[in-house]
Biopython code that builds the backbone (N, CA, C, O; Angstrom):
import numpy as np
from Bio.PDB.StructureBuilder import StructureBuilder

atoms = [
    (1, "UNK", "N", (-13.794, -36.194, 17.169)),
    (1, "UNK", "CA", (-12.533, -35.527, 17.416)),
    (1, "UNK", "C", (-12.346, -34.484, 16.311)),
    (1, "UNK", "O", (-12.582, -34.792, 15.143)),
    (2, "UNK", "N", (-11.905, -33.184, 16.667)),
    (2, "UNK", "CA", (-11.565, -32.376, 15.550)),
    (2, "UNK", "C", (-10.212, -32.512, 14.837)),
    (2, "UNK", "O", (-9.320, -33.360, 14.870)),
    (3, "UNK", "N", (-10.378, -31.472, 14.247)),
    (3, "UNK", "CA", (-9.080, -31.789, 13.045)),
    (3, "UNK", "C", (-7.916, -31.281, 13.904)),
    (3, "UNK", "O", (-6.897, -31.902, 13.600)),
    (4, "UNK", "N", (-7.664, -30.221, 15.030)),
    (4, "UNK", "CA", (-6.408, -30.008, 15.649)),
    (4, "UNK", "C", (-6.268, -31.505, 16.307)),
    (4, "UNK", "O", (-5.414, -32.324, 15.968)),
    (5, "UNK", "N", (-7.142, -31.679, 17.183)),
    (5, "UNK", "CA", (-6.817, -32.841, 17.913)),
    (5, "UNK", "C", (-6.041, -33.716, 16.960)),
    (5, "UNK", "O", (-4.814, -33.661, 17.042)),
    (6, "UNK", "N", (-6.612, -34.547, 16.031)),
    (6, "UNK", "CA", (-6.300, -35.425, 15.160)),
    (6, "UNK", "C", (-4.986, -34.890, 14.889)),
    (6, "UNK", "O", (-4.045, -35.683, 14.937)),
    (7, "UNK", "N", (-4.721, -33.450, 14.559)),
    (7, "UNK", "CA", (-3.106, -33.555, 13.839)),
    (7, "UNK", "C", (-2.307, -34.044, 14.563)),
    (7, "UNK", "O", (-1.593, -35.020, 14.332)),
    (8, "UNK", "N", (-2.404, -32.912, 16.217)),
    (8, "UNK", "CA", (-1.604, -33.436, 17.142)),
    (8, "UNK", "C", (-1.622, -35.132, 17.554)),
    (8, "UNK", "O", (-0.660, -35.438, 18.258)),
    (9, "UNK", "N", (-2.300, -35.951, 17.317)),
    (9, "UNK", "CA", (-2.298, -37.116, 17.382)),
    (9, "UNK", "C", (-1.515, -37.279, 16.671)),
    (9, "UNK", "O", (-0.624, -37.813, 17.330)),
    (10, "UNK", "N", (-1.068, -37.145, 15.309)),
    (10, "UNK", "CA", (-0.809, -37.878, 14.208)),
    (10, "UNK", "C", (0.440, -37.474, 14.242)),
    (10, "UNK", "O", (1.258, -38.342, 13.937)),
    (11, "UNK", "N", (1.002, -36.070, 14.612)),
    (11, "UNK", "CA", (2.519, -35.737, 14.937)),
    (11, "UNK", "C", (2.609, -36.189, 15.932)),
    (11, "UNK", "O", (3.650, -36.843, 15.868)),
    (12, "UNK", "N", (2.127, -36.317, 17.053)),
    (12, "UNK", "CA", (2.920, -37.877, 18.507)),
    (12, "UNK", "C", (3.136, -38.882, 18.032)),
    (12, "UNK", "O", (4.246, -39.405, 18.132)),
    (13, "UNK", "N", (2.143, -39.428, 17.390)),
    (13, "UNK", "CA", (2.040, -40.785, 16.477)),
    (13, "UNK", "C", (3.533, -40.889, 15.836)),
    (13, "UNK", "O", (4.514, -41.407, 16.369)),
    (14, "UNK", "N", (3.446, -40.159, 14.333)),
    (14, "UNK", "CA", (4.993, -39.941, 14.110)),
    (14, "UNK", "C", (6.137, -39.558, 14.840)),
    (14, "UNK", "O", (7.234, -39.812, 14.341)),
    (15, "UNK", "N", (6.066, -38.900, 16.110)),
    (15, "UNK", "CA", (7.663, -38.608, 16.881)),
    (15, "UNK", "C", (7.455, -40.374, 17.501)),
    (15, "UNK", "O", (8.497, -40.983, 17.743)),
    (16, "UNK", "N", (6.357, -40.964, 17.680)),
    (16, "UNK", "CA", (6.446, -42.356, 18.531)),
    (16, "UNK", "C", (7.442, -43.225, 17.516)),
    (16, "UNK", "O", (8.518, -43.750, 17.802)),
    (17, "UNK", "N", (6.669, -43.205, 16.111)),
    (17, "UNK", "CA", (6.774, -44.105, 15.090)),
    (17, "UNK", "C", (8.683, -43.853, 14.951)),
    (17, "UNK", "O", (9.462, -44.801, 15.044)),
    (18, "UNK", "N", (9.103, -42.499, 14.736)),
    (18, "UNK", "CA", (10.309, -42.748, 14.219)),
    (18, "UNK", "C", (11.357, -42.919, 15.865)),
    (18, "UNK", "O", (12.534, -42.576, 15.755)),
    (19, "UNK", "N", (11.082, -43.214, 16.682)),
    (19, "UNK", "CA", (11.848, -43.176, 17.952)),
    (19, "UNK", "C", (11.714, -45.041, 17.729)),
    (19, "UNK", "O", (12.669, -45.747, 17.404)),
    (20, "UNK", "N", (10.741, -45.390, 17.914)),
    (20, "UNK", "CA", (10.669, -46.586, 17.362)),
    (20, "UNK", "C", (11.292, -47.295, 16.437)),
    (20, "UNK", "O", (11.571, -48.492, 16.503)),
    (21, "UNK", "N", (11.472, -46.688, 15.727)),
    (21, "UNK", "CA", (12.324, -47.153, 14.178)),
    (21, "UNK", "C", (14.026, -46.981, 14.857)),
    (21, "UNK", "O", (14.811, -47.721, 14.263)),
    (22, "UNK", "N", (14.511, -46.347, 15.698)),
    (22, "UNK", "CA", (15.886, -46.248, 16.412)),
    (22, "UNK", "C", (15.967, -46.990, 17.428)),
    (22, "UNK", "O", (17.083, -47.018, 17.948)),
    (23, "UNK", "N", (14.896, -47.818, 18.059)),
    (23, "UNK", "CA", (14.835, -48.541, 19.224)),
    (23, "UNK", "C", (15.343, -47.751, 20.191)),
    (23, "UNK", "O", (16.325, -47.944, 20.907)),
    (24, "UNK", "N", (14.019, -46.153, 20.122)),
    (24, "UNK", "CA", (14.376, -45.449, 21.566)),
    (24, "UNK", "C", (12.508, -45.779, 22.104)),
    (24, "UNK", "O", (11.473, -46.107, 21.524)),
    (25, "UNK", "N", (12.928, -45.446, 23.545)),
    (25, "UNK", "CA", (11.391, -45.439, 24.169)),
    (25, "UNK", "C", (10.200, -44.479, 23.497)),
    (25, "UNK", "O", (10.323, -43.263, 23.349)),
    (26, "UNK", "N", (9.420, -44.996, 23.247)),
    (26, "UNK", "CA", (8.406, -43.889, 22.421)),
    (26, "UNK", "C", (7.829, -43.160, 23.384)),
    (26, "UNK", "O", (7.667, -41.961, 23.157)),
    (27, "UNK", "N", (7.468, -43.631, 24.453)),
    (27, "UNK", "CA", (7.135, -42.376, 25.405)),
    (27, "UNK", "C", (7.467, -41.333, 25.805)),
    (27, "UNK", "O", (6.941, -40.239, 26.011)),
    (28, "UNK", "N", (8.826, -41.972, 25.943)),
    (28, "UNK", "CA", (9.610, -40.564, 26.383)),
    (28, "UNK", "C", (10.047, -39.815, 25.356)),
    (28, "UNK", "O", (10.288, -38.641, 25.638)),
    (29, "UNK", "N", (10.297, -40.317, 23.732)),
    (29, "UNK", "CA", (10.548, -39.612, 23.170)),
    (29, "UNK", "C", (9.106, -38.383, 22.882)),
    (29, "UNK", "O", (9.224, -37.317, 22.276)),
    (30, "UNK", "N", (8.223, -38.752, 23.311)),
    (30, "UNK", "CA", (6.840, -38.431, 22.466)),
    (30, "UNK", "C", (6.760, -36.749, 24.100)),
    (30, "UNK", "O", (6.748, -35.519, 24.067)),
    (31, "UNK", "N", (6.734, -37.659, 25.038)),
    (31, "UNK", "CA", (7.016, -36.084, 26.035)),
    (31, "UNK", "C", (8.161, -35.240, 26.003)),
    (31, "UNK", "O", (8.030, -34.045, 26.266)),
    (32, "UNK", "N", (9.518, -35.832, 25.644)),
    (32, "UNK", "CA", (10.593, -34.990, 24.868)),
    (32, "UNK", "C", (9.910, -34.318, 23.916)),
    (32, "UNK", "O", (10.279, -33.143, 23.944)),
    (33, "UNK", "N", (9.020, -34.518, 23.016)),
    (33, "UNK", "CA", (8.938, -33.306, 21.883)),
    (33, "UNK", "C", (7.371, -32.705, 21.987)),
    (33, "UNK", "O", (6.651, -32.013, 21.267)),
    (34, "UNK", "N", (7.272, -33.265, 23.096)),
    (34, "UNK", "CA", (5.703, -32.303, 23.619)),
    (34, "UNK", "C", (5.836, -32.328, 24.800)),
    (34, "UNK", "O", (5.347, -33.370, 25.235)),
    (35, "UNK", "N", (6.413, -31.474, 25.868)),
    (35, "UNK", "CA", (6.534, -30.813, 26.711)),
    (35, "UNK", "C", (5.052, -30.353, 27.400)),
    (35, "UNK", "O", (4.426, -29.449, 26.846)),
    (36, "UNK", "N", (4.503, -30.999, 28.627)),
    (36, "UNK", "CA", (3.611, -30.562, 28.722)),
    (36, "UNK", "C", (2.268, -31.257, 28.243)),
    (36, "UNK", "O", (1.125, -31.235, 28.701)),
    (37, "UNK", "N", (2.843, -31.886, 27.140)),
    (37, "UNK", "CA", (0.897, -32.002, 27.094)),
    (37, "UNK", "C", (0.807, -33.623, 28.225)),
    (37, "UNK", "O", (1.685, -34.381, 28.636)),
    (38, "UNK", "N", (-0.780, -33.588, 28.407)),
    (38, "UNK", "CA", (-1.101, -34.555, 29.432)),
    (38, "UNK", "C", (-0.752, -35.667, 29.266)),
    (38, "UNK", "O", (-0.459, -35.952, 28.105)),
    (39, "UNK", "N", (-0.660, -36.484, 30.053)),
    (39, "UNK", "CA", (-0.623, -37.783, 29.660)),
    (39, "UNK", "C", (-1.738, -38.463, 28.990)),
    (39, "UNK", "O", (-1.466, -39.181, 28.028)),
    (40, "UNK", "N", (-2.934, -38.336, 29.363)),
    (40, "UNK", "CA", (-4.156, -38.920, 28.533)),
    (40, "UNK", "C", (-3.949, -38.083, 26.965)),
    (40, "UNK", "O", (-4.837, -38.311, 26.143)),
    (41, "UNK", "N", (-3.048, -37.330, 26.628)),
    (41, "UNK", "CA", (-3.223, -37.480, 25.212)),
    (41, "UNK", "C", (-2.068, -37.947, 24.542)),
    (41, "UNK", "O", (-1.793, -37.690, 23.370)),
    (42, "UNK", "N", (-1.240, -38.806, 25.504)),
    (42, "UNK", "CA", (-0.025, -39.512, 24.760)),
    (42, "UNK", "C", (-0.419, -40.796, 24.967)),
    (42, "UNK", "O", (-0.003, -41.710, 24.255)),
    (43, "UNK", "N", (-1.401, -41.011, 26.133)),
    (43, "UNK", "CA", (-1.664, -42.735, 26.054)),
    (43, "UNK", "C", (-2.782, -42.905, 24.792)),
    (43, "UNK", "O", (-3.093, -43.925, 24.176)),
    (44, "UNK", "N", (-3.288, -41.452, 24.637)),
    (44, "UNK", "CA", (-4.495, -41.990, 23.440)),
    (44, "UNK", "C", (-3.405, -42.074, 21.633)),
    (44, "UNK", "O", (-3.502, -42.681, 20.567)),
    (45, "UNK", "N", (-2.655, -41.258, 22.134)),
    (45, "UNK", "CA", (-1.657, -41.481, 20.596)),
    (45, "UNK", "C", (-0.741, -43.162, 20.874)),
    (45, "UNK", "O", (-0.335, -43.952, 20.021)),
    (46, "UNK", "N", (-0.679, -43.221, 21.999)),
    (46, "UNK", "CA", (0.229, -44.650, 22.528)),
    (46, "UNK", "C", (-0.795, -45.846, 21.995)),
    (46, "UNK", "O", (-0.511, -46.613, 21.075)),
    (47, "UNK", "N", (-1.932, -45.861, 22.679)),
    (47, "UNK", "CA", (-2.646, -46.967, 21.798)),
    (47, "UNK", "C", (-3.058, -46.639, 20.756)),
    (47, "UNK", "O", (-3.405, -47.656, 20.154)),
    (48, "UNK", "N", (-3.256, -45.597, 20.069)),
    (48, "UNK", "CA", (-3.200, -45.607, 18.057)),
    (48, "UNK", "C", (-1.788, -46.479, 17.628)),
    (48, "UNK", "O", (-1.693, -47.431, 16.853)),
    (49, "UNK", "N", (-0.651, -45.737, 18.486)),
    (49, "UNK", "CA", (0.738, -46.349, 17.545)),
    (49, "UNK", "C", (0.908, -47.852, 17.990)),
    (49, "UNK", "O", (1.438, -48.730, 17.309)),
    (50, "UNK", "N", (0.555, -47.947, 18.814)),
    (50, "UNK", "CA", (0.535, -49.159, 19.447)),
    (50, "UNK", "C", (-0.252, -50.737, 18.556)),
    (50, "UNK", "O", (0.124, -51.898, 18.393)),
    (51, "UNK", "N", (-1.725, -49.780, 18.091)),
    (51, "UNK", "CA", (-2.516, -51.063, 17.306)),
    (51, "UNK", "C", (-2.301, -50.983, 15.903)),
    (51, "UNK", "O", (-2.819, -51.830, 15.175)),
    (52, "UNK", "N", (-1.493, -49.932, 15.362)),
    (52, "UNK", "CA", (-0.626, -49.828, 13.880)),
    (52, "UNK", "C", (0.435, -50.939, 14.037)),
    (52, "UNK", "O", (0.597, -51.762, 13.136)),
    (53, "UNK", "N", (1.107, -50.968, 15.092)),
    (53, "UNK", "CA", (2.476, -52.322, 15.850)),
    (53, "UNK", "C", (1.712, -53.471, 15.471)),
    (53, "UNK", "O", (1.906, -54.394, 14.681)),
    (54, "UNK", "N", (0.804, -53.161, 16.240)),
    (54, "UNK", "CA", (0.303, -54.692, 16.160)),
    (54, "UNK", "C", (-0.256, -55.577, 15.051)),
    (54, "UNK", "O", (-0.030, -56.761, 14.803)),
    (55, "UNK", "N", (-1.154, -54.561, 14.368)),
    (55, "UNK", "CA", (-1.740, -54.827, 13.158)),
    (55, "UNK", "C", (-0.406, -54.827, 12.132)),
    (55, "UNK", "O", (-0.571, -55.873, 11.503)),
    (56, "UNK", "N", (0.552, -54.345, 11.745)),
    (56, "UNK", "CA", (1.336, -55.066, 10.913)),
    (56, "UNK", "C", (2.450, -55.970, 11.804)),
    (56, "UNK", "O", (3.583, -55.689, 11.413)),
    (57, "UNK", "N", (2.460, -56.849, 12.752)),
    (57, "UNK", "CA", (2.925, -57.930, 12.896)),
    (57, "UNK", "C", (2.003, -58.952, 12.427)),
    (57, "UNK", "O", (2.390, -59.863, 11.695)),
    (58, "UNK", "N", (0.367, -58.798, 12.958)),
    (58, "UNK", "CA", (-0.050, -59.507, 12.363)),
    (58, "UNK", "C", (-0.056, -59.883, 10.790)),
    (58, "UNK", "O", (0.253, -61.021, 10.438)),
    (59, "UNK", "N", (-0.441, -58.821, 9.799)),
    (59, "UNK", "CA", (-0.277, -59.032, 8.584)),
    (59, "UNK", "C", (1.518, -59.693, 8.310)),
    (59, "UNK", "O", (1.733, -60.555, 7.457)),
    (60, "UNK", "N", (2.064, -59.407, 8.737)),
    (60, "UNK", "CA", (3.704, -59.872, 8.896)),
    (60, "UNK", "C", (3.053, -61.829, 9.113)),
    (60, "UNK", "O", (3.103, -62.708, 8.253)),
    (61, "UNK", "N", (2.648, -61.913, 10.176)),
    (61, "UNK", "CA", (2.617, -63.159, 10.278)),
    (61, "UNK", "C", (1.535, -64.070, 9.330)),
    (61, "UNK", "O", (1.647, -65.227, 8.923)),
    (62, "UNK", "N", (0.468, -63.104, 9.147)),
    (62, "UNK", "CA", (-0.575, -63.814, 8.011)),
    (62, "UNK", "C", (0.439, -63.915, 6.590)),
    (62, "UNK", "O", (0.510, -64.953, 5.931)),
    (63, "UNK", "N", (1.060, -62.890, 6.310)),
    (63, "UNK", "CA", (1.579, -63.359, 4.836)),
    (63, "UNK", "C", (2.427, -64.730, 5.312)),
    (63, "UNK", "O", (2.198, -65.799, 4.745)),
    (64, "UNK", "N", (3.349, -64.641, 6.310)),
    (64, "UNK", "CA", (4.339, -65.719, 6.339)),
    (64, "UNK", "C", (3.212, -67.136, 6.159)),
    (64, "UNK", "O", (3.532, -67.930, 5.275)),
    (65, "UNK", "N", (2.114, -67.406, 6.851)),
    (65, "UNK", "CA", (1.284, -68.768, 6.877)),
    (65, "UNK", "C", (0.642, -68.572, 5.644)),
    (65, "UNK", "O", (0.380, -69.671, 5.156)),
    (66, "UNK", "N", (0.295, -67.684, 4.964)),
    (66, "UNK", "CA", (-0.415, -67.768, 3.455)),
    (66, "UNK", "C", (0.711, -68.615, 2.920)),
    (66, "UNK", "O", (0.566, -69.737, 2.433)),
    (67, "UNK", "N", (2.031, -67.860, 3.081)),
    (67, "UNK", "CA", (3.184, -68.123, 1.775)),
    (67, "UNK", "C", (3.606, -69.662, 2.200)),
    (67, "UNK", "O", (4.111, -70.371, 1.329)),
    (68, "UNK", "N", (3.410, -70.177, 3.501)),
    (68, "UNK", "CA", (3.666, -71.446, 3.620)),
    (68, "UNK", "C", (2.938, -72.726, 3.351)),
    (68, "UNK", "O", (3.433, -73.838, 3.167)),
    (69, "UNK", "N", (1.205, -72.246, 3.362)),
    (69, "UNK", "CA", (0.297, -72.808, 3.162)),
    (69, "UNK", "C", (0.537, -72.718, 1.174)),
    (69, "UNK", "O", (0.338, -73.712, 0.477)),
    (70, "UNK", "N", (0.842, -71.776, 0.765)),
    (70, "UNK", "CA", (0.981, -71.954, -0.740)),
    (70, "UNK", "C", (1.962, -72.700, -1.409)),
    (70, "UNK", "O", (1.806, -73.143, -2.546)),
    (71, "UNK", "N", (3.204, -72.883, -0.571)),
    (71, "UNK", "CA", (4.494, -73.373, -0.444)),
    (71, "UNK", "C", (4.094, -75.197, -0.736)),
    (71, "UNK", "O", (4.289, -75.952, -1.689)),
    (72, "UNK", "N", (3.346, -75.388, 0.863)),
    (72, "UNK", "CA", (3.096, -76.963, 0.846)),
    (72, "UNK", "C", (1.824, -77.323, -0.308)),
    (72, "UNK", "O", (1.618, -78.445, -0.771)),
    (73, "UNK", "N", (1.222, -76.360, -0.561)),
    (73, "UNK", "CA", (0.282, -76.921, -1.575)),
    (73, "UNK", "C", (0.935, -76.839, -3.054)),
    (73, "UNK", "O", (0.241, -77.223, -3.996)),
    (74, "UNK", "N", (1.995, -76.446, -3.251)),
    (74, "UNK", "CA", (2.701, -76.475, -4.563)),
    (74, "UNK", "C", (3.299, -78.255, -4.111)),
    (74, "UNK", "O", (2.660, -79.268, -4.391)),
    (75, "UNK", "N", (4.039, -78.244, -3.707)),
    (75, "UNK", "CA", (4.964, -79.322, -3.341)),
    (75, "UNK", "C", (3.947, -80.466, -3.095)),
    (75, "UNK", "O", (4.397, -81.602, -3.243)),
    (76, "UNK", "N", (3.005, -80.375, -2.839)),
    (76, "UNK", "CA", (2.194, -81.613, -2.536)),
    (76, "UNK", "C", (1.760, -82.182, -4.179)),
    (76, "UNK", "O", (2.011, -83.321, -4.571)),
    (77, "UNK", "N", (0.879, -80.837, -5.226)),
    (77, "UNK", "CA", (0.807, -81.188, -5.898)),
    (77, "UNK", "C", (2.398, -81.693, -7.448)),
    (77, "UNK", "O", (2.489, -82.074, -8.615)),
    (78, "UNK", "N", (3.107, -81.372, -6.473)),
    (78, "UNK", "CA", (4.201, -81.852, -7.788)),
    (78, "UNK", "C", (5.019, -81.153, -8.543)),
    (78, "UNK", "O", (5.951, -81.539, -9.249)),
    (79, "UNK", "N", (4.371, -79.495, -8.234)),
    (79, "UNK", "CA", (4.955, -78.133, -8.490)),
    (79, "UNK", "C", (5.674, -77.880, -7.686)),
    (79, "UNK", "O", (5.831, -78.141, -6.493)),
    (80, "UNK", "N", (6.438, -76.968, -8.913)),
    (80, "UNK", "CA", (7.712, -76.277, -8.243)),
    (80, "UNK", "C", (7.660, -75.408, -7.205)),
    (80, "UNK", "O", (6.963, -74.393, -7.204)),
    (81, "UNK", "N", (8.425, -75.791, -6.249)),
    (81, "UNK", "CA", (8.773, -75.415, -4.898)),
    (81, "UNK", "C", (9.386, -73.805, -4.724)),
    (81, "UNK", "O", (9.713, -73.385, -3.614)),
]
sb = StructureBuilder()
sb.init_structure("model")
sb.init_model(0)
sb.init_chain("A")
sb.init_seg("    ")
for serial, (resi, resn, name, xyz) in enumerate(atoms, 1):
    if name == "N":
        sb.init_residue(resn, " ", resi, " ")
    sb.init_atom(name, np.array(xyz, "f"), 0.0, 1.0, " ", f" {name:<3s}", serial, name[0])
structure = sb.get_structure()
C-alpha cells in the first residue's frame, strides 16, 4: 500500500475513532466526512478500527486477570491484599 493510501486510511481511521469516542455510528460518520469514496475503502479502514477495538478490550481484559491472578496470589501467600 502506498503512503496516500495509508494516510487516507489513517484519517477514516481517526474520523471512525473520534465518532466512536461520542457514541456516534462510525460509518456514517466516516462517509459524512468522505463523501464519495467507495465503500471497499471504508470497510478496509472499518476492519483496521475495528481490530484496534478489539485488541484493546482484550489487553483491557488481560490486565484485569493478570491483576486478579496477582491479587489471589498475594492473599494466598499472607500478603497484603
Amino acid at each position: 500500500m502506498n503512503d496516500i493510501r495509508k494516510q487516507v486510511r489513517a484519517q477514516i481511521i481517526q474520523v471512525m475513532e473520534q465518532a466512536h469516542e461520542k457514541g456516534e455510528d462510525v460509518w456514517k460518520a466516516a462517509e459524512a466526512a468522505f463523501p464519495g469514496v467507495p465503500d471497499g475503502v471504508i470497510i478496509d479502514a472499518w476492519c483496521d478500527f475495528d481490530s484496534a477495538v478489539e485488541d484493546r478490550w482484550w489487553q483491557s481484559l488481560e490486565k484485569t486477570i493478570e491483576g486478579e491472578i496477582v491479587k489471589n496470589a498475594i492473599a494466598k501467600t499472607g500478603g497484603a491484599a
